[in-house]
mmCIF entry with sequence, helices, sheets and N, C-alpha, C, O atoms, coordinates in Angstrom:
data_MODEL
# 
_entry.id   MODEL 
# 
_entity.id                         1 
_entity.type                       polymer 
_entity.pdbx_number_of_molecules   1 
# 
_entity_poly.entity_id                      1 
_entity_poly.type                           'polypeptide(L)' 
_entity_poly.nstd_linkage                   no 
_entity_poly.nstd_monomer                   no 
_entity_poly.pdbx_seq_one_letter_code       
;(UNK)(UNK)(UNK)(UNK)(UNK)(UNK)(UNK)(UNK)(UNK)(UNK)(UNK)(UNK)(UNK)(UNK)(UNK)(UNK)
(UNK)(UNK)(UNK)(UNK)(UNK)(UNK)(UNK)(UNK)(UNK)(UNK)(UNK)(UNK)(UNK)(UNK)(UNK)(UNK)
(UNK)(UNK)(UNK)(UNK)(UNK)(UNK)(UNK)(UNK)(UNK)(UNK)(UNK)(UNK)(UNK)(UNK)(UNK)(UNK)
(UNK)(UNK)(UNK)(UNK)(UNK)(UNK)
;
_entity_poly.pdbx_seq_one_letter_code_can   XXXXXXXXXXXXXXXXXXXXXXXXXXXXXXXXXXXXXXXXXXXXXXXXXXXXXX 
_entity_poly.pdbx_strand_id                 A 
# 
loop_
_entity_poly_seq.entity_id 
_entity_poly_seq.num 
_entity_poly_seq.mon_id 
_entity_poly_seq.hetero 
1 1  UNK n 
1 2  UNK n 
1 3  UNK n 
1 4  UNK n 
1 5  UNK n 
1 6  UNK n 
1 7  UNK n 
1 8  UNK n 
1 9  UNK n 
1 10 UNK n 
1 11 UNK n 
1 12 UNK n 
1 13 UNK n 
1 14 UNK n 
1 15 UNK n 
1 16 UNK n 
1 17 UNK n 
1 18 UNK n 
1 19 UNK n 
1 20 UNK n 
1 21 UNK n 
1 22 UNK n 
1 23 UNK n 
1 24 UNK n 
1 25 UNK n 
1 26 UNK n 
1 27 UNK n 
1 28 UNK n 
1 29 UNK n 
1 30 UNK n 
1 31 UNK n 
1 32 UNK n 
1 33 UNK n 
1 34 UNK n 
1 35 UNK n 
1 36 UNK n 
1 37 UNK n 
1 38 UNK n 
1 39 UNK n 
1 40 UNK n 
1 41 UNK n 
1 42 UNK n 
1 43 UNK n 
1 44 UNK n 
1 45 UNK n 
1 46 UNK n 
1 47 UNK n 
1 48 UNK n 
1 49 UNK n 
1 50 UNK n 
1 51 UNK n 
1 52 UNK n 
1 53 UNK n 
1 54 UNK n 
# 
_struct_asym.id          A 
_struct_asym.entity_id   1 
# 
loop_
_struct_conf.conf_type_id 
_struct_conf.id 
_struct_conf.pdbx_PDB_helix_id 
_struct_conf.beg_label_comp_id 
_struct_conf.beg_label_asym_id 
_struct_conf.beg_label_seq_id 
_struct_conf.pdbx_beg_PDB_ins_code 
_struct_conf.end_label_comp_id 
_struct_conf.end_label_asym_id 
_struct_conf.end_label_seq_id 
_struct_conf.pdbx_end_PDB_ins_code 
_struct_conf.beg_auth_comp_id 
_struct_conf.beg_auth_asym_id 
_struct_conf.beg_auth_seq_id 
_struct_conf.end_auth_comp_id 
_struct_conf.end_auth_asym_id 
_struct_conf.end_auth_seq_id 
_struct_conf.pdbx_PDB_helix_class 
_struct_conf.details 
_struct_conf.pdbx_PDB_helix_length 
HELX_P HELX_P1 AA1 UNK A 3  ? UNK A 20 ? UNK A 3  UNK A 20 1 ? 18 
HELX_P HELX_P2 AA2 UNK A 28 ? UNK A 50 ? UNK A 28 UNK A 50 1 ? 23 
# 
_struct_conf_type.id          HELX_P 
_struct_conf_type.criteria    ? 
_struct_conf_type.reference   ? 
# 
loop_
_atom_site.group_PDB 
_atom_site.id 
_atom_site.type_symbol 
_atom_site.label_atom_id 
_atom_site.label_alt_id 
_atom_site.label_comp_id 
_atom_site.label_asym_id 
_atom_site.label_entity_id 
_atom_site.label_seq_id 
_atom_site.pdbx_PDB_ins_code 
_atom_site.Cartn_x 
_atom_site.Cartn_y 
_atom_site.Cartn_z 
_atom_site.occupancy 
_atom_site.B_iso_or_equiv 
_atom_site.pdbx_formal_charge 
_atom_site.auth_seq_id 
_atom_site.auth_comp_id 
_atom_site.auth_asym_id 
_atom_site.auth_atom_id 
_atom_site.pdbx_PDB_model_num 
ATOM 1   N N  . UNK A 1 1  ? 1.857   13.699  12.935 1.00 0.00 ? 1  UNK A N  1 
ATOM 2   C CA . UNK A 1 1  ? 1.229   13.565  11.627 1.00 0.00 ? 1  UNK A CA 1 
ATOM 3   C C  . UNK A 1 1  ? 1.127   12.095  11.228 1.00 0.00 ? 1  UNK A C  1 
ATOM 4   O O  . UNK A 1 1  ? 0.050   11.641  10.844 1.00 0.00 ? 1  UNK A O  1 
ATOM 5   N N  . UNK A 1 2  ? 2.109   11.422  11.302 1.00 0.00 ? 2  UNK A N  1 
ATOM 6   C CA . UNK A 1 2  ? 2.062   10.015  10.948 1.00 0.00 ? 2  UNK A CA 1 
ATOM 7   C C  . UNK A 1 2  ? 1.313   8.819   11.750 1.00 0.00 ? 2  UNK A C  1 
ATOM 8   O O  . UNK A 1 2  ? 1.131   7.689   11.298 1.00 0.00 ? 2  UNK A O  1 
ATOM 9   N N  . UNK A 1 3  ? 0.900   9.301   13.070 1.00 0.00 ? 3  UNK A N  1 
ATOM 10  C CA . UNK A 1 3  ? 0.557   8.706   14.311 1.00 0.00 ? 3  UNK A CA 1 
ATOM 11  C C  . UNK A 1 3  ? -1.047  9.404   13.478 1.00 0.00 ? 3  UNK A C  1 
ATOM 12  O O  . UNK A 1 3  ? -1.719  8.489   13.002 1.00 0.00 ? 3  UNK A O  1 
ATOM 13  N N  . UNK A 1 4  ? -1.372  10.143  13.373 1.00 0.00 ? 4  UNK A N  1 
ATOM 14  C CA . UNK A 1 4  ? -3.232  10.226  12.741 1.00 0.00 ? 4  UNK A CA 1 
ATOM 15  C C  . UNK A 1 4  ? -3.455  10.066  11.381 1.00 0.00 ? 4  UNK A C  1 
ATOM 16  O O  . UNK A 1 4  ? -4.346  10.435  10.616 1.00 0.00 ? 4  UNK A O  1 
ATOM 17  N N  . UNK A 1 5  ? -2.129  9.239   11.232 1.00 0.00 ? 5  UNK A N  1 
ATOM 18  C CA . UNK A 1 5  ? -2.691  8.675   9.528  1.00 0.00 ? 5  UNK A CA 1 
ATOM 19  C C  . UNK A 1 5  ? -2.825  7.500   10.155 1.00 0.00 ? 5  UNK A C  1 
ATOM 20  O O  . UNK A 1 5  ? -4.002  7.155   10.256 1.00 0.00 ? 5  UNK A O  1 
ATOM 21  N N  . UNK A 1 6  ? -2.172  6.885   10.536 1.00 0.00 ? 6  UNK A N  1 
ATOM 22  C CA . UNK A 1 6  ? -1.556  5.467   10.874 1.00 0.00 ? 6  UNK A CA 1 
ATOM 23  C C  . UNK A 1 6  ? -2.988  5.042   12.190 1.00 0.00 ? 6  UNK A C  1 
ATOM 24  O O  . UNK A 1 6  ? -3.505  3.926   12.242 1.00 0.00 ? 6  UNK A O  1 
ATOM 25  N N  . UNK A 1 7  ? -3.321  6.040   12.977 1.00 0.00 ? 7  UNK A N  1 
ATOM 26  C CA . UNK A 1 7  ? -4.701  5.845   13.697 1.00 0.00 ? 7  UNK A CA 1 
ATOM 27  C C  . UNK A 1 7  ? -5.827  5.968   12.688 1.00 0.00 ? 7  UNK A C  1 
ATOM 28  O O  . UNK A 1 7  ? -6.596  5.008   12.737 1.00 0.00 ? 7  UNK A O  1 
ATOM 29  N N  . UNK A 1 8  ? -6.056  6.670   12.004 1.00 0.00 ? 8  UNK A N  1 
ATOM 30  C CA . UNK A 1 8  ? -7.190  6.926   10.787 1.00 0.00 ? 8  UNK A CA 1 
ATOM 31  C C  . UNK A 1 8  ? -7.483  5.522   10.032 1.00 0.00 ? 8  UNK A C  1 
ATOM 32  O O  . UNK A 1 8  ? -8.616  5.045   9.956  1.00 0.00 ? 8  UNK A O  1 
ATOM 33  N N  . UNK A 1 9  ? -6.095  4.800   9.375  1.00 0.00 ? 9  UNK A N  1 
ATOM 34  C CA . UNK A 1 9  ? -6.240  3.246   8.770  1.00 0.00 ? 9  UNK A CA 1 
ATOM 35  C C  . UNK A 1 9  ? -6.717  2.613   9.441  1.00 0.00 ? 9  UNK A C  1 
ATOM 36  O O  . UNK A 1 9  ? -7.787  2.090   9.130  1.00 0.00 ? 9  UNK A O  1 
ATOM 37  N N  . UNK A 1 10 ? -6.063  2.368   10.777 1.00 0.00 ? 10 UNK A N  1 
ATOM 38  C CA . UNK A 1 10 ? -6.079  1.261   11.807 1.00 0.00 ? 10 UNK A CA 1 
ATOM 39  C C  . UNK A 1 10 ? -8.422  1.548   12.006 1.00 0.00 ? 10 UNK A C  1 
ATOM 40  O O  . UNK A 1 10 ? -9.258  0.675   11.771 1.00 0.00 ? 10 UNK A O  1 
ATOM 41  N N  . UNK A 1 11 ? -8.635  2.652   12.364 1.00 0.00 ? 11 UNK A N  1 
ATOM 42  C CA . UNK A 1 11 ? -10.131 2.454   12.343 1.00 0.00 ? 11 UNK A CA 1 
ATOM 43  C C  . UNK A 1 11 ? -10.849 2.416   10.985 1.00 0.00 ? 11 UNK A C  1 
ATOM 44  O O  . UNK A 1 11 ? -12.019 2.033   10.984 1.00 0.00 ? 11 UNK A O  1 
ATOM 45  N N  . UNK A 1 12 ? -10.128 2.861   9.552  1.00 0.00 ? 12 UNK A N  1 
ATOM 46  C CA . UNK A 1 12 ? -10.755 2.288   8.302  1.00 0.00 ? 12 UNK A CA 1 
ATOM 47  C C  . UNK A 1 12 ? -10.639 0.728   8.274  1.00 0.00 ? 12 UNK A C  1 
ATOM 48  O O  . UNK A 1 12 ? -11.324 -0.024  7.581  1.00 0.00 ? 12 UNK A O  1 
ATOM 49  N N  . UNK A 1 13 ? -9.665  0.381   9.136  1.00 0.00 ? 13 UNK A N  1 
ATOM 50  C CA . UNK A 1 13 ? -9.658  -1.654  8.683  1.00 0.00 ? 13 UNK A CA 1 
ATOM 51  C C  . UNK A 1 13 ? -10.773 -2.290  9.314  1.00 0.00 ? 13 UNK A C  1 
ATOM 52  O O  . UNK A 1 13 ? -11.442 -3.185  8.798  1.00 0.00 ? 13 UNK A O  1 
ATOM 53  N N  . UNK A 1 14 ? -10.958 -1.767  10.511 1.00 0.00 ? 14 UNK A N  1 
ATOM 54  C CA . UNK A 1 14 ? -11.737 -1.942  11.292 1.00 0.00 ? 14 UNK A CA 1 
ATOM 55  C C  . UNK A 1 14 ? -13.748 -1.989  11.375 1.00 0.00 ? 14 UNK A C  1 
ATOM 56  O O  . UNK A 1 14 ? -14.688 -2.636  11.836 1.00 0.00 ? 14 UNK A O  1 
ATOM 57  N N  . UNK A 1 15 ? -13.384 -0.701  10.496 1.00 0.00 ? 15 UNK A N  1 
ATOM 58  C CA . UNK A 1 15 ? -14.802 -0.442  10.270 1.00 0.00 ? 15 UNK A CA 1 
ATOM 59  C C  . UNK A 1 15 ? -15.094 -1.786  8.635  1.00 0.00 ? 15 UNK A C  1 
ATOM 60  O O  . UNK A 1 15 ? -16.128 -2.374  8.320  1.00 0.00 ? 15 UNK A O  1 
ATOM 61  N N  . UNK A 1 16 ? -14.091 -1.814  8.158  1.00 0.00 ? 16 UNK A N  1 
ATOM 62  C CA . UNK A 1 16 ? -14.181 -3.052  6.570  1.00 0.00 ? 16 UNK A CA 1 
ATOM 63  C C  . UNK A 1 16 ? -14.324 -4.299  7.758  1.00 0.00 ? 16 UNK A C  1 
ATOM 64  O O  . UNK A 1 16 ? -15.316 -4.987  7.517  1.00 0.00 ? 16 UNK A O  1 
ATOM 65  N N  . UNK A 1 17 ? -13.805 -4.611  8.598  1.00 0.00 ? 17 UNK A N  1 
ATOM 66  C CA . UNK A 1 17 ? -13.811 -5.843  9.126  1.00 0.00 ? 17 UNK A CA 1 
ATOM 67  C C  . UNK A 1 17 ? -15.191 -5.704  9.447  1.00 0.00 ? 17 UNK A C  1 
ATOM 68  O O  . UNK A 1 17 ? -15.861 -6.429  8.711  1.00 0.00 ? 17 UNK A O  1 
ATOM 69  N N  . UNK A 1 18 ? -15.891 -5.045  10.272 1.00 0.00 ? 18 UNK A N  1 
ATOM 70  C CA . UNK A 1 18 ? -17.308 -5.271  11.115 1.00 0.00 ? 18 UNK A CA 1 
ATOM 71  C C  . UNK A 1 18 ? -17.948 -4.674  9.774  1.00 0.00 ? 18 UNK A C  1 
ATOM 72  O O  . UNK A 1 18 ? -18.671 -3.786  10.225 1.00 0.00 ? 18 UNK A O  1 
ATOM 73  N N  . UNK A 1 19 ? -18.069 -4.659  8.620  1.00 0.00 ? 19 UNK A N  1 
ATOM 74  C CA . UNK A 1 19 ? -18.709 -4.165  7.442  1.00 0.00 ? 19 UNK A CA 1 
ATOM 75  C C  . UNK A 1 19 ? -19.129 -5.874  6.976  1.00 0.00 ? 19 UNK A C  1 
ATOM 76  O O  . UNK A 1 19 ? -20.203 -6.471  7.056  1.00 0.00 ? 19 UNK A O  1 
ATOM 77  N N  . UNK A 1 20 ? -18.128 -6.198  6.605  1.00 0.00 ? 20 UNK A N  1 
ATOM 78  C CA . UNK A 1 20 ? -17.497 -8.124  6.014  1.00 0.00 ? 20 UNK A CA 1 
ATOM 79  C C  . UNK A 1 20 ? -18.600 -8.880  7.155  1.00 0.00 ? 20 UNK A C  1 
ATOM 80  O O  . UNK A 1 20 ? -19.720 -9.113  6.701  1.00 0.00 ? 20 UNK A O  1 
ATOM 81  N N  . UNK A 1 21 ? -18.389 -9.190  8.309  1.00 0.00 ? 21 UNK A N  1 
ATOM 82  C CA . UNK A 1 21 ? -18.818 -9.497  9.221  1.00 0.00 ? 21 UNK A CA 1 
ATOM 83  C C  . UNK A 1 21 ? -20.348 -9.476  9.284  1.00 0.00 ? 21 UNK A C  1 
ATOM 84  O O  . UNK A 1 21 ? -21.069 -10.463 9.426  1.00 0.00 ? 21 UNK A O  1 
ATOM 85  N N  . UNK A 1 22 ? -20.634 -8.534  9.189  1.00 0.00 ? 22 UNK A N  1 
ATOM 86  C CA . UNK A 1 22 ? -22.315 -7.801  8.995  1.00 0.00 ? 22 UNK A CA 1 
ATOM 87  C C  . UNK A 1 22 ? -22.881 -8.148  8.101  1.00 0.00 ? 22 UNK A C  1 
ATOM 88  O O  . UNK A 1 22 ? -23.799 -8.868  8.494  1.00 0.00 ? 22 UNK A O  1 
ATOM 89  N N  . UNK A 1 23 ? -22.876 -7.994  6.368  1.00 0.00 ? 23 UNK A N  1 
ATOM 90  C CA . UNK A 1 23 ? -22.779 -7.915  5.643  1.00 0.00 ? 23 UNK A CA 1 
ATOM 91  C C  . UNK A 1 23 ? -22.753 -9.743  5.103  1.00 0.00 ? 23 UNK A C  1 
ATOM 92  O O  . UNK A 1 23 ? -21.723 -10.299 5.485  1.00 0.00 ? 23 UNK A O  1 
ATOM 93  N N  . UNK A 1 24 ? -23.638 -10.584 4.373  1.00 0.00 ? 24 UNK A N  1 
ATOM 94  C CA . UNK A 1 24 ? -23.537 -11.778 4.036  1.00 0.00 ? 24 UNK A CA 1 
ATOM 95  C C  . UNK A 1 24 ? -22.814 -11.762 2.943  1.00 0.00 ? 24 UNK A C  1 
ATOM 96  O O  . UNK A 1 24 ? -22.678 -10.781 2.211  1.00 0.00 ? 24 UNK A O  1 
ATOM 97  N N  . UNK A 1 25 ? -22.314 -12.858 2.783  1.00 0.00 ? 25 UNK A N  1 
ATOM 98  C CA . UNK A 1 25 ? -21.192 -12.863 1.321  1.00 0.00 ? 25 UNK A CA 1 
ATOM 99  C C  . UNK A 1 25 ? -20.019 -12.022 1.350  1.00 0.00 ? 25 UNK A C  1 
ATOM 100 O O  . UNK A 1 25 ? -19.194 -12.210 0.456  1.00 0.00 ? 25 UNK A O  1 
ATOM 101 N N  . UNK A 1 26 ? -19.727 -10.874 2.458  1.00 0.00 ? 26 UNK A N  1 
ATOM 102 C CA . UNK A 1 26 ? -18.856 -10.361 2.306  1.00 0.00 ? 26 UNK A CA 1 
ATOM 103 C C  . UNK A 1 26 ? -17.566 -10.464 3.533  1.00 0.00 ? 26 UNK A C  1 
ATOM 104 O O  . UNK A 1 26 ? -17.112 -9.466  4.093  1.00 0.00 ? 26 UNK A O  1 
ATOM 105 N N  . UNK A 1 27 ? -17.012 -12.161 3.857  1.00 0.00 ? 27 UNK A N  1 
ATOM 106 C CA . UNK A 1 27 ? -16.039 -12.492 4.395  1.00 0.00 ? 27 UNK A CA 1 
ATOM 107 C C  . UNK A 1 27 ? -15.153 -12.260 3.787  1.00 0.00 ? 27 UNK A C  1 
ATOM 108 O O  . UNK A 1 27 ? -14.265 -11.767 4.484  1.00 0.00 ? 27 UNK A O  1 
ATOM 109 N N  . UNK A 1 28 ? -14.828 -12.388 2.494  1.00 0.00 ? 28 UNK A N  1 
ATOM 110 C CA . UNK A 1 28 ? -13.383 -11.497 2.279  1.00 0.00 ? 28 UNK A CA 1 
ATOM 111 C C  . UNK A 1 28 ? -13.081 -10.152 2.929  1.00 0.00 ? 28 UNK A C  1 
ATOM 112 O O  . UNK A 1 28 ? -11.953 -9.734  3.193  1.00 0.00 ? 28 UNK A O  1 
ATOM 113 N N  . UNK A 1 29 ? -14.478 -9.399  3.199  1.00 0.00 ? 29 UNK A N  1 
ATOM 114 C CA . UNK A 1 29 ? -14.016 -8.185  3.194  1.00 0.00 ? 29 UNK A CA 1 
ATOM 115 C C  . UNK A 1 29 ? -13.402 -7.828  4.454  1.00 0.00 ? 29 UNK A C  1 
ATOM 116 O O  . UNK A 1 29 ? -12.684 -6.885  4.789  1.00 0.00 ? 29 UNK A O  1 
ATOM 117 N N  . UNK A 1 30 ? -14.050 -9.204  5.292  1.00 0.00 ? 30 UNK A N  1 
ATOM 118 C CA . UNK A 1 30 ? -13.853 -8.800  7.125  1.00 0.00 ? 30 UNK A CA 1 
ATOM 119 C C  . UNK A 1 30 ? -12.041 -9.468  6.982  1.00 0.00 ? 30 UNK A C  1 
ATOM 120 O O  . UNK A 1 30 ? -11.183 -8.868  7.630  1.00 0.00 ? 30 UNK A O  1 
ATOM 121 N N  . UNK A 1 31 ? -11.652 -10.601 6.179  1.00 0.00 ? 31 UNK A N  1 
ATOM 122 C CA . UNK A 1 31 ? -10.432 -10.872 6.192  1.00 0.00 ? 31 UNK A CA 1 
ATOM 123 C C  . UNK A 1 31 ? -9.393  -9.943  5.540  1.00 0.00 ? 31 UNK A C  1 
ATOM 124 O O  . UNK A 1 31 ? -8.364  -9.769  6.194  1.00 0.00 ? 31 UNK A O  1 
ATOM 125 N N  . UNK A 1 32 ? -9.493  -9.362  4.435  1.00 0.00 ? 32 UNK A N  1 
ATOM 126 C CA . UNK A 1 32 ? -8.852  -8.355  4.152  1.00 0.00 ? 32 UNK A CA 1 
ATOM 127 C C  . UNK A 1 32 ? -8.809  -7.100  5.017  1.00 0.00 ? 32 UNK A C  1 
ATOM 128 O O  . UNK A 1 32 ? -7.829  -6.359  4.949  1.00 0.00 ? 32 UNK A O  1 
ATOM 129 N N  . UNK A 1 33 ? -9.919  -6.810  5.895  1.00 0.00 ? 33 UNK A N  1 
ATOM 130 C CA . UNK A 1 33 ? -9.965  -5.515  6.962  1.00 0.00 ? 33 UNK A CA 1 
ATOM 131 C C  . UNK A 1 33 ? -8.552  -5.903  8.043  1.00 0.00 ? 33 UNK A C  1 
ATOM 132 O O  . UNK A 1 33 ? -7.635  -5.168  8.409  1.00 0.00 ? 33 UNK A O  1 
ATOM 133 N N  . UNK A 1 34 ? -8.893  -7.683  8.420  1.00 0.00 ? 34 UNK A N  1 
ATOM 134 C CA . UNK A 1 34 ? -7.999  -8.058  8.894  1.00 0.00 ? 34 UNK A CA 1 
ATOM 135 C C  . UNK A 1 34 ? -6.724  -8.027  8.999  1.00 0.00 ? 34 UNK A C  1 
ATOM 136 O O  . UNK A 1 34 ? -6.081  -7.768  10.016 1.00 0.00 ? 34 UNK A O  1 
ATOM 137 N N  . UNK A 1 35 ? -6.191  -8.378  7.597  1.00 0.00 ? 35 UNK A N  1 
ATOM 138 C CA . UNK A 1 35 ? -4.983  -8.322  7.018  1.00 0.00 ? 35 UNK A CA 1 
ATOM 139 C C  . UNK A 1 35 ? -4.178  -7.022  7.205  1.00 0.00 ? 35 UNK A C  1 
ATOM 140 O O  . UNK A 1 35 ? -3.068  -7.003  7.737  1.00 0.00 ? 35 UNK A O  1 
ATOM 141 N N  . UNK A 1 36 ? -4.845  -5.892  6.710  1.00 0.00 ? 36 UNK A N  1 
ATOM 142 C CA . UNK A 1 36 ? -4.327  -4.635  6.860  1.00 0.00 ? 36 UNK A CA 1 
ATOM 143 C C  . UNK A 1 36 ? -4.418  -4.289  8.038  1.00 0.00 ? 36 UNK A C  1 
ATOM 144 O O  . UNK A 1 36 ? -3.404  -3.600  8.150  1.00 0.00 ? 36 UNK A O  1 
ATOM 145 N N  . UNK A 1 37 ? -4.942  -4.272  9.065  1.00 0.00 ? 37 UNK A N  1 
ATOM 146 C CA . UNK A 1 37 ? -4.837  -3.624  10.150 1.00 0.00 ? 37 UNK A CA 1 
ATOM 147 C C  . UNK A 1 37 ? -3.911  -4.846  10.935 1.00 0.00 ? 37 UNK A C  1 
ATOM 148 O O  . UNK A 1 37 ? -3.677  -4.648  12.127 1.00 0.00 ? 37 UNK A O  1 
ATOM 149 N N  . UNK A 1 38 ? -3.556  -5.682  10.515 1.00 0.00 ? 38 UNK A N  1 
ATOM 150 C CA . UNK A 1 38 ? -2.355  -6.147  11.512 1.00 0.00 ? 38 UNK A CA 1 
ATOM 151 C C  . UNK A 1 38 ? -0.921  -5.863  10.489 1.00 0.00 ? 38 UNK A C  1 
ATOM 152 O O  . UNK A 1 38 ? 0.253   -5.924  10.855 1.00 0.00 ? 38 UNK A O  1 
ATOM 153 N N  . UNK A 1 39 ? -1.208  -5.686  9.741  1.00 0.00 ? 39 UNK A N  1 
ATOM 154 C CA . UNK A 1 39 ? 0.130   -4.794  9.123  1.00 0.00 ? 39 UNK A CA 1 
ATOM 155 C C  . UNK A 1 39 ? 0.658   -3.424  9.383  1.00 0.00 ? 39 UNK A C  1 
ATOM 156 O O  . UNK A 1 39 ? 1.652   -2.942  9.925  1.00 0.00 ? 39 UNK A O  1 
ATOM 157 N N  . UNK A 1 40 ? -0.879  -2.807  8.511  1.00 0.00 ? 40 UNK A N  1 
ATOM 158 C CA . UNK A 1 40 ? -0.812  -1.433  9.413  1.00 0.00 ? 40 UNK A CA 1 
ATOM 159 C C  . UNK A 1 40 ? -0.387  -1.556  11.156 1.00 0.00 ? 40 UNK A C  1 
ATOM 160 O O  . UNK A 1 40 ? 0.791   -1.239  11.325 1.00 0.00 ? 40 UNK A O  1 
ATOM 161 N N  . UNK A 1 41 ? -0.859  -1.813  12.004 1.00 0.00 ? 41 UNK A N  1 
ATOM 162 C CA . UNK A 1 41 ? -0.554  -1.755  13.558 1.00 0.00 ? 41 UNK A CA 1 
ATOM 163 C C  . UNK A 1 41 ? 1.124   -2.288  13.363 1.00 0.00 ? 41 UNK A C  1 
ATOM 164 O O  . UNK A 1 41 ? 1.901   -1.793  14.179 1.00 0.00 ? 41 UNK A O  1 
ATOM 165 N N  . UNK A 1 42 ? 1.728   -3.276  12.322 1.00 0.00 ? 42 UNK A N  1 
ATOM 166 C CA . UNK A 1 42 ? 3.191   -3.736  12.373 1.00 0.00 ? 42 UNK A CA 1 
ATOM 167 C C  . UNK A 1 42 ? 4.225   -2.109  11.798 1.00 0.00 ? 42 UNK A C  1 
ATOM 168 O O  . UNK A 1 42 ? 5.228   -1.596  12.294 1.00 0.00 ? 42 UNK A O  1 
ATOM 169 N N  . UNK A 1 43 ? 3.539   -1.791  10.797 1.00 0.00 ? 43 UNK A N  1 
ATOM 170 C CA . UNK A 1 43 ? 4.553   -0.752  10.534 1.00 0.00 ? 43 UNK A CA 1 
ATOM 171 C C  . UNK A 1 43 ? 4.475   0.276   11.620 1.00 0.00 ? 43 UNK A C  1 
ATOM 172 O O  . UNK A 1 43 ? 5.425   0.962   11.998 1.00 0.00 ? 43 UNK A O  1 
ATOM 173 N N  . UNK A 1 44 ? 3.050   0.325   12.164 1.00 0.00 ? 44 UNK A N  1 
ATOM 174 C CA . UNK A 1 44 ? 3.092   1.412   13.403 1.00 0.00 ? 44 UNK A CA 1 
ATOM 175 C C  . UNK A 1 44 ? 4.172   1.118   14.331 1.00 0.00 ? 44 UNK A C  1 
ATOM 176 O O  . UNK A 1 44 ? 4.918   2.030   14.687 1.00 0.00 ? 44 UNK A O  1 
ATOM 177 N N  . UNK A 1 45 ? 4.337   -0.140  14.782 1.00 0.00 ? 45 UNK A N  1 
ATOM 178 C CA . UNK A 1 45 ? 5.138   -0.758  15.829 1.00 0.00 ? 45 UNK A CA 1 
ATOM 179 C C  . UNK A 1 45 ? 6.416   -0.469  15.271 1.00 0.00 ? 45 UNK A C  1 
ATOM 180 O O  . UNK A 1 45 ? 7.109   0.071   16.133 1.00 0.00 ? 45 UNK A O  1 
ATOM 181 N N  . UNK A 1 46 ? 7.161   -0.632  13.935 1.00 0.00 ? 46 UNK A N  1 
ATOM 182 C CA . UNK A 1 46 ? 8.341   -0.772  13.608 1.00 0.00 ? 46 UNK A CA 1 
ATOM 183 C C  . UNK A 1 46 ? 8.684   0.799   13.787 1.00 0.00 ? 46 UNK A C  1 
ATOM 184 O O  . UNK A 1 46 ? 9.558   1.247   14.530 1.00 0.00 ? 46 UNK A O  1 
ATOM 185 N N  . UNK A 1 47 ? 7.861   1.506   12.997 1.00 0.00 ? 47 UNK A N  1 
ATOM 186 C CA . UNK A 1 47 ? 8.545   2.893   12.899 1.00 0.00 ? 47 UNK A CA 1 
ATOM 187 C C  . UNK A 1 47 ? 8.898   3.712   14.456 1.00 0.00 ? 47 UNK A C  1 
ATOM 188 O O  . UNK A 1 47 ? 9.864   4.451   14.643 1.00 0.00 ? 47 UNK A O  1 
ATOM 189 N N  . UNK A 1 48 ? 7.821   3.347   15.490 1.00 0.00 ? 48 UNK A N  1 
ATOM 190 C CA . UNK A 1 48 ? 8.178   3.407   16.711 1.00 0.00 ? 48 UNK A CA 1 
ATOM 191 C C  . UNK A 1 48 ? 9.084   3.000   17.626 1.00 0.00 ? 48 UNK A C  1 
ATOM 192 O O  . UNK A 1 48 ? 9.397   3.722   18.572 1.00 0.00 ? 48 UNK A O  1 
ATOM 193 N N  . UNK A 1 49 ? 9.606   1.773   17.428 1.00 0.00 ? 49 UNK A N  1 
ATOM 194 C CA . UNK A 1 49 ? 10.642  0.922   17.798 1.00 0.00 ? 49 UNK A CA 1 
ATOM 195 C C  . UNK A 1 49 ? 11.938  1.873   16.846 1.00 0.00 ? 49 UNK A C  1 
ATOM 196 O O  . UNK A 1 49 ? 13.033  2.249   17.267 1.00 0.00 ? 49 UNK A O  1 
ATOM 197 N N  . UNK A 1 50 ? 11.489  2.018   15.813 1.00 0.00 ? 50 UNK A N  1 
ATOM 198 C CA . UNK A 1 50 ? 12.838  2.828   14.949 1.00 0.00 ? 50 UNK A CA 1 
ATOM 199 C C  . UNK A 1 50 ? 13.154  3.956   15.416 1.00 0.00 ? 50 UNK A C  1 
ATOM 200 O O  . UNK A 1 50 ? 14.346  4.132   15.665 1.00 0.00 ? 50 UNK A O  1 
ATOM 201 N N  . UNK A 1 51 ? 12.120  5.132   15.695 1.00 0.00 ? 51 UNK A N  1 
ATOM 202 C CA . UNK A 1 51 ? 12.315  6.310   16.637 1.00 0.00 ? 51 UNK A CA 1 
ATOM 203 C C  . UNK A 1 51 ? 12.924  6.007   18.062 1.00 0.00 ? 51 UNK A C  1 
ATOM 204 O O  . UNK A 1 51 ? 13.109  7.041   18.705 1.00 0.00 ? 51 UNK A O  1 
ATOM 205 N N  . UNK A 1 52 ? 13.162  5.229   18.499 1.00 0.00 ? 52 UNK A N  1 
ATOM 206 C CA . UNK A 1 52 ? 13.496  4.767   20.268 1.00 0.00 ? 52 UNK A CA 1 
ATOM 207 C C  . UNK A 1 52 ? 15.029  4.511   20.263 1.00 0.00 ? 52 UNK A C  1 
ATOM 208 O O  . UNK A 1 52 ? 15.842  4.504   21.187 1.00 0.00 ? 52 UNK A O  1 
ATOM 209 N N  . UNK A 1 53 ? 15.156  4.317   19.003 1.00 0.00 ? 53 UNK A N  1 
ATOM 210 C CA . UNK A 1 53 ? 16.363  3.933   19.650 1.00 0.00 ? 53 UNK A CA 1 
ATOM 211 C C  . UNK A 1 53 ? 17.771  4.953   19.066 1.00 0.00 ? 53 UNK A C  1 
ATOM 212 O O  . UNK A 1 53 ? 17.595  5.418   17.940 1.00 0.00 ? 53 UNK A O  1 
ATOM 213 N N  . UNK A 1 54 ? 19.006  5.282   19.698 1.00 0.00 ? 54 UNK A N  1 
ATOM 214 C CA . UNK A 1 54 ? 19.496  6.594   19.142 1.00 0.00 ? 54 UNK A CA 1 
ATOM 215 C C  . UNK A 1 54 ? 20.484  6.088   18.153 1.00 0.00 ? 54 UNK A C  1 
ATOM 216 O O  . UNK A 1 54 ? 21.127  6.879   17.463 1.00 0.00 ? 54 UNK A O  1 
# 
């Protein structure tokens, strides 16, 4: 369940980044797409690293 939320964001940041990108005037939006999806992908990593270990 948390692995297709956490995949679902990771391609909403994604799709805001190549939106920003596309889109004139709207570089905030590709840097903020940015922002969150390397966070998002960090909590993915942490909570995984947190499950691994006993």
């Amino acid at each position: 369940m948390v692995w297709k939320v956490l995949g679902g964001l990771l391609a909403l940041w994604i799709v805001l980044s190549i939106a920003g990108v596309l889109i004139k005037g709207l570089f905030w939006l590709a840097v903020l797409g940015g922002v969150l999806f390397v966070a998002t992908a960090a909590i993915g990593w942490a909570k995984d690293r947190k499950q691994i270990k006993p």
